[in-house]
C-alpha positions as CSV (number, residue, x, y, z in Angstrom):
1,X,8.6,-20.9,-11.6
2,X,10.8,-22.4,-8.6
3,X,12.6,-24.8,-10.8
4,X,11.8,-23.3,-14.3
5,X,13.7,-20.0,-13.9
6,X,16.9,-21.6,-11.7
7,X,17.1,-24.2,-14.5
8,X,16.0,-22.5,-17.9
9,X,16.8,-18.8,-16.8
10,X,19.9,-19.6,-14.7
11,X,18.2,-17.2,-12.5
12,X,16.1,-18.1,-9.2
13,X,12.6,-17.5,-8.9
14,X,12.0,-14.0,-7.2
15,X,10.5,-14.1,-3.5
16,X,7.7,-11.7,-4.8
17,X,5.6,-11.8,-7.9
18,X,2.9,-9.1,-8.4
19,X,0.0,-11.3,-10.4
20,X,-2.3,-10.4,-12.6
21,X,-5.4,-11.8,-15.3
22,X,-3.9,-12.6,-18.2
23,X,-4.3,-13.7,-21.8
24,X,-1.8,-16.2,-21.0
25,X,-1.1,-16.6,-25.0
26,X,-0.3,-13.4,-26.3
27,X,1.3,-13.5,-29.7
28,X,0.7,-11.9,-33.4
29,X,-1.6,-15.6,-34.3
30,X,-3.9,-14.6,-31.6
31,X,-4.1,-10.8,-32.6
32,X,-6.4,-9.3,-35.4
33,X,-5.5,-6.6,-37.8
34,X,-8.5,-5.0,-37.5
35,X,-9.4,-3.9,-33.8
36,X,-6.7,-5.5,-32.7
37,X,-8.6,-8.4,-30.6
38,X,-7.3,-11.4,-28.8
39,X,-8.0,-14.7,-30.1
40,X,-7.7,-17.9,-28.1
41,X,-8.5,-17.7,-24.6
42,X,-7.4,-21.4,-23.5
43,X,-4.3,-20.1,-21.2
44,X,-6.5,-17.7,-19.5
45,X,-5.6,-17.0,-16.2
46,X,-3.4,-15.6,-13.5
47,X,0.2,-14.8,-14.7
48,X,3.0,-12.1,-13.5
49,X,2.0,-8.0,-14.1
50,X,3.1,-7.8,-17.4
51,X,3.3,-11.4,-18.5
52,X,1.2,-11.0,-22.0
53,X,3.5,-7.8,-23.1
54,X,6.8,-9.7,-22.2
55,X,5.2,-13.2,-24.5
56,X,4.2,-10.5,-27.4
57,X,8.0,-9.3,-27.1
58,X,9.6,-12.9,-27.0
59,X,7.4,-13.5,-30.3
60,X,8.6,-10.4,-31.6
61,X,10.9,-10.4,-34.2
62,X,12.1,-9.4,-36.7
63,X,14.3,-6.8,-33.9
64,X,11.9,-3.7,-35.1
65,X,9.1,-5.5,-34.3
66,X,10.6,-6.2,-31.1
67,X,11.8,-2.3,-30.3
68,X,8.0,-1.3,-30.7
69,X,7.0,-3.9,-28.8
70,X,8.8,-2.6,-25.8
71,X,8.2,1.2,-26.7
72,X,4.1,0.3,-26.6
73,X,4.5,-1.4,-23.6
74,X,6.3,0.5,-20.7
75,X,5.4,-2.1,-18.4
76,X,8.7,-4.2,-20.0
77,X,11.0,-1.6,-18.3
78,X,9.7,-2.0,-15.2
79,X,10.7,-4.7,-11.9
80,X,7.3,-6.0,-12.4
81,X,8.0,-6.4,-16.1
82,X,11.6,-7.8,-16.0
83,X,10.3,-10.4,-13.7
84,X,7.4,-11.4,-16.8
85,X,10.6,-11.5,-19.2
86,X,12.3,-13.9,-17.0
87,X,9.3,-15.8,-16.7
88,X,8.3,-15.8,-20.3
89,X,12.0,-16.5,-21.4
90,X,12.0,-19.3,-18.8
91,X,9.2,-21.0,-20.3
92,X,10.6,-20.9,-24.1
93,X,13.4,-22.3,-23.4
94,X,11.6,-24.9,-21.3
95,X,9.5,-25.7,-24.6
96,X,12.9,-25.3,-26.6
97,X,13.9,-28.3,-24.4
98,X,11.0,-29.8,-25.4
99,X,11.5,-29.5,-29.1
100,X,9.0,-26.6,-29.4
101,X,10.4,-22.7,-30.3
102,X,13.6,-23.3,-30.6
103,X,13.8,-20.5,-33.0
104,X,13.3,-18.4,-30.4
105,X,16.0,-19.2,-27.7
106,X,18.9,-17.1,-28.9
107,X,16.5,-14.1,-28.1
108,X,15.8,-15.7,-24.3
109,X,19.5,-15.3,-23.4
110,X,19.9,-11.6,-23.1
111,X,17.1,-11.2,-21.0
């Protein structure tokens, strides 16, 4: 996160993260209808408060999808959950550097 954010984010990596277990892949491919239940467990692990919400969001689109998103997850509007934003956006367009999302960095900006 010490050079991701700085050089992704434009932002610099916070002196304080609040960590949590997460999913660590948290997107609409890994979710059931039914239930819902998470799929995929590979990027299990430790990851900011907040870090699966803010991944669902980034994945979220159209913009609706997006708006309930944030409205299910109050954690978004939070310190704790701006900081998983930042993170999350910091790794897409880390990827989009890569080749990978790149669908998805125009949404990364704003954040």
């Amino acid at each position: 996160m010490d050079g991701a954010l700085p050089q992704h984010a434009g932002v610099p990596a916070p002196a304080e993260i609040d960590w949590a277990t997460a999913h660590g892949d948290c997107h609409f491919a890994n979710l059931t209808t039914s239930g819902p239940t998470l799929l995929d467990f590979e990027g299990f692990g430790l990851a900011p408060v907040g870090y699966d919400p803010a991944l669902l969001y980034a994945y979220s689109l159209p913009p609706q999808t997006a708006a309930r998103i944030r409205a299910e997850f109050p954690i978004l509007g939070t310190p704790a959950g701006h900081t998983a934003l930042l993170v999350v956006a910091a790794d897409l367009l880390q990827s989009a550097s890569r080749g990978d999302h790149s669908e998805l960095t125009e949404h990364c900006a704003p954040w």
